[in-house]
LODO-897868 format. One line per 2 residues: number of its first residue (from 1); their letters; for each residue x, y, z of N, C-alpha, C. Coordinates in pm, 1 decimal. Layout:
NUM) A) X:Y:Z:X:Y:Z:X:Y:Z ~ ...
END
This chain:
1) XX) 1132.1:1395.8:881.3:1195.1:1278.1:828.8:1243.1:1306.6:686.8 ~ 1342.3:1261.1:630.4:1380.3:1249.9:517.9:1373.1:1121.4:406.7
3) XX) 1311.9:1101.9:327.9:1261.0:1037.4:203.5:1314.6:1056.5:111.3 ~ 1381.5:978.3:69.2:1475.1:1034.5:-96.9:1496.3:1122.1:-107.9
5) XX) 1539.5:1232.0:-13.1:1617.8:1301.5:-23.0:1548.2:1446.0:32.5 ~ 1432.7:1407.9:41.3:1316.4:1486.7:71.1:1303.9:1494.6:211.9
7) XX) 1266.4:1643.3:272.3:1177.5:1618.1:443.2:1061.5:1608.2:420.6 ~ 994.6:1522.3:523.1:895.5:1533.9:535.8:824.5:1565.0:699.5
9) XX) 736.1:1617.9:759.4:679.2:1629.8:878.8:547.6:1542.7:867.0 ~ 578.6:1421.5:980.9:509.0:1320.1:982.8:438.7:1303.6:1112.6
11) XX) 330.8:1296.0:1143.5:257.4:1326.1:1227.8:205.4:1197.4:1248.2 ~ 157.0:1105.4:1369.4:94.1:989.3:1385.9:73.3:1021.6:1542.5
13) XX) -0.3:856.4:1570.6:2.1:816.1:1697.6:61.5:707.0:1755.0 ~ 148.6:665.7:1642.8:274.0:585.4:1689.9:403.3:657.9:1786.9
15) XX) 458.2:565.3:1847.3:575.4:648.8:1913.8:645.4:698.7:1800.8 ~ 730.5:829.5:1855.0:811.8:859.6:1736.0:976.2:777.9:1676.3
17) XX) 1008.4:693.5:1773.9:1102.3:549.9:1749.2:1014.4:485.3:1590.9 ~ 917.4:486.1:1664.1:830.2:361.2:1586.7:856.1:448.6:1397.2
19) XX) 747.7:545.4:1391.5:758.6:678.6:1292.9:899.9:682.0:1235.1 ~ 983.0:710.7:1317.5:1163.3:721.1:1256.5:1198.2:570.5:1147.6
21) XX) 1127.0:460.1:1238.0:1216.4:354.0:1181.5:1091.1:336.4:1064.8 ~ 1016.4:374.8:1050.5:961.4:328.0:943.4:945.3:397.4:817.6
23) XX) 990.3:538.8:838.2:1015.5:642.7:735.3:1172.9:588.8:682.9 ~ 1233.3:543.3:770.8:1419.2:438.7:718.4:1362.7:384.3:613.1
25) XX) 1287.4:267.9:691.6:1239.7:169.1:565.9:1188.2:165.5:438.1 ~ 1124.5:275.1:439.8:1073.2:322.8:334.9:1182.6:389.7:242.3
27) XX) 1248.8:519.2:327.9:1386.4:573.3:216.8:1465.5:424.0:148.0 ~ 1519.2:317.7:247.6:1598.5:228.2:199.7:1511.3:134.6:93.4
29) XX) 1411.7:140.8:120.2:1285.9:80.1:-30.4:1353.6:143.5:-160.6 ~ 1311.0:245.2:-99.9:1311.5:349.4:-257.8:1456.3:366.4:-270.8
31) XX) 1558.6:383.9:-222.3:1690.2:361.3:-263.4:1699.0:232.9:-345.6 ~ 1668.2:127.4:-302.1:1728.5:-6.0:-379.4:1650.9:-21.0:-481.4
33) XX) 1475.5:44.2:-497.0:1424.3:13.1:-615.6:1452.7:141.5:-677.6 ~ 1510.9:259.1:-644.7:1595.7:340.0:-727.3:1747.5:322.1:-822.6
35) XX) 1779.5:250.0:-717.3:1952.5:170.8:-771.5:1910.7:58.0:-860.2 ~ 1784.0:-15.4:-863.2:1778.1:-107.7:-977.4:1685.8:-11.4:-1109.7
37) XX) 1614.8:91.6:-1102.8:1534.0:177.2:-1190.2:1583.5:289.7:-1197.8 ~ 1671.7:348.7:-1164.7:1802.2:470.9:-1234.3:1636.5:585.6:-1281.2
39) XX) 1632.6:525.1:-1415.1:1519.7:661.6:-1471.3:1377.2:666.5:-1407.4 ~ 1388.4:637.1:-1292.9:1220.0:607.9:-1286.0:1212.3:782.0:-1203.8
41) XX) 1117.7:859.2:-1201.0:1061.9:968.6:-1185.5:1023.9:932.2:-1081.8 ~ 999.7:1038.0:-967.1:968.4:1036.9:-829.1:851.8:981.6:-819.9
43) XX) 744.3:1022.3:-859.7:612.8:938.8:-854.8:606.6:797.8:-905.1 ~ 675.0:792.2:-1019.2:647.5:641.2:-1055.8:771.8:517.0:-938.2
45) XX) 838.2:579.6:-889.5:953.6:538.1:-759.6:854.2:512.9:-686.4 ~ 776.4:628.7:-604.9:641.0:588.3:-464.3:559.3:507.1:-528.6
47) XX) 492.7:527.9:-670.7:398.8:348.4:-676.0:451.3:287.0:-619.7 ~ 614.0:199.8:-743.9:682.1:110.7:-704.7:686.6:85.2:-574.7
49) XX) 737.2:148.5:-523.1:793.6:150.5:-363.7:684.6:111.0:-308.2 ~ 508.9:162.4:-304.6:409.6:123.2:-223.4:364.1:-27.2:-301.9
51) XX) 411.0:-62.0:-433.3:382.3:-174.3:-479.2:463.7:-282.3:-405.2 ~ 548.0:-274.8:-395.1:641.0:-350.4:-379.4:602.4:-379.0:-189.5
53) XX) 618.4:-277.8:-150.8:596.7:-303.9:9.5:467.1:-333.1:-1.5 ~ 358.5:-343.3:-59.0:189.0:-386.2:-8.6:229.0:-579.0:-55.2
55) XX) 315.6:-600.7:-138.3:366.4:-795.6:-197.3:424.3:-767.4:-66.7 ~ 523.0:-735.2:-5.0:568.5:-829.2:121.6:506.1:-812.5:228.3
57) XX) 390.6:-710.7:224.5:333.4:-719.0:367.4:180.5:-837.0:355.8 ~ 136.9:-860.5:218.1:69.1:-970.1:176.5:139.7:-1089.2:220.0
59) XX) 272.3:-1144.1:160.5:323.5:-1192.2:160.4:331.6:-1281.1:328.6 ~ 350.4:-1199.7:392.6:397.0:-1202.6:599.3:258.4:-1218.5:614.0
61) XX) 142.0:-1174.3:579.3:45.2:-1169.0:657.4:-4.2:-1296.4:627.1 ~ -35.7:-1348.9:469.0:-56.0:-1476.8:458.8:32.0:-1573.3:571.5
63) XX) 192.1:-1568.3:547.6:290.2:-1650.2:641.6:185.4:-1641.5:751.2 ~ 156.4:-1543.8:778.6:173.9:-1506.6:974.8:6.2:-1624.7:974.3
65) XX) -92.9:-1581.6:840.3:-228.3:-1671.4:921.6:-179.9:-1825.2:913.3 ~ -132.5:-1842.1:810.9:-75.1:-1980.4:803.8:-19.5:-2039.9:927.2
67) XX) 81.7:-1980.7:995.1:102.9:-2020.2:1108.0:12.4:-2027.7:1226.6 ~ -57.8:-1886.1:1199.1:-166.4:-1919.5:1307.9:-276.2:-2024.2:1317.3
69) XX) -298.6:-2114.7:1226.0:-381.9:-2179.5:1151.3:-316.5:-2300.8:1195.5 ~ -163.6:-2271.6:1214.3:-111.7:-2471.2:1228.8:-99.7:-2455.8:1358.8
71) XX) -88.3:-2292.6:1482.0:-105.2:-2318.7:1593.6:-197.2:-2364.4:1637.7 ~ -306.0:-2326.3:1568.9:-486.1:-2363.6:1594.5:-477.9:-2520.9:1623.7
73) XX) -416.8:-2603.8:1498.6:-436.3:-2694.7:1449.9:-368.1:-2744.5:1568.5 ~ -276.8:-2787.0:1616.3:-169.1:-2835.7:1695.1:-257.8:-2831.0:1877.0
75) XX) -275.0:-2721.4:1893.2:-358.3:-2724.8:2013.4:-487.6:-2808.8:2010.3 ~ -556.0:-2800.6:1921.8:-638.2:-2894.6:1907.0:-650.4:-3028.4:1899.0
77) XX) -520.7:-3072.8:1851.1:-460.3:-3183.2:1815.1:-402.4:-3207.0:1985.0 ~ -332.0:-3152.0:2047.3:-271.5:-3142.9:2215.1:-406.8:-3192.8:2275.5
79) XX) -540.2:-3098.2:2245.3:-639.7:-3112.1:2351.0:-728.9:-3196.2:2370.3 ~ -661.6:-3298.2:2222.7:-738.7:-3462.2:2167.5:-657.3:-3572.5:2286.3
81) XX) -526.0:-3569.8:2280.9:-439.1:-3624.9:2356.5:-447.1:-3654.0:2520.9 ~ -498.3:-3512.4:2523.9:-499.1:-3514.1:2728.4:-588.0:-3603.2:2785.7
END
């Protein structure tokens, strides 16, 4: 895979679809927080980059219990009704 410009050989137990698209995501991370930080040095780019992606995956996971929390709520609320 390629990373800013970099290969890398990435090894998992994800499919390798799965592996491809998520090594993307990551280059296109670090591209856009490269295009807004011009001088930032390769290492201080991968903090950023793992900073930045650990806020939106916080971010979704809160969303995601929240929702699961008003599905909870709602079925329960359904199973008052019947």
């Amino acid at each position: 895979m390629e990373i800013n410009k970099r290969s890398y050989t990435i090894v998992g137990h994800e499919e390798p679809h799965h592996i491809r698209m998520v090594s993307s995501l990551v280059d296109q991370k670090m591209r856009e927080i490269h295009e807004a930080n011009p001088s930032l040095d390769t290492a201080k780019l991968a903090v950023l980059t793992a900073v930045n992606t650990m806020n939106e995956y916080m971010k979704l996971k809160e969303e995601c219990t929240e929702l699961m929390n008003y599905i909870e709520k709602k079925e329960k609320e359904d199973g008052r009704e019947s």
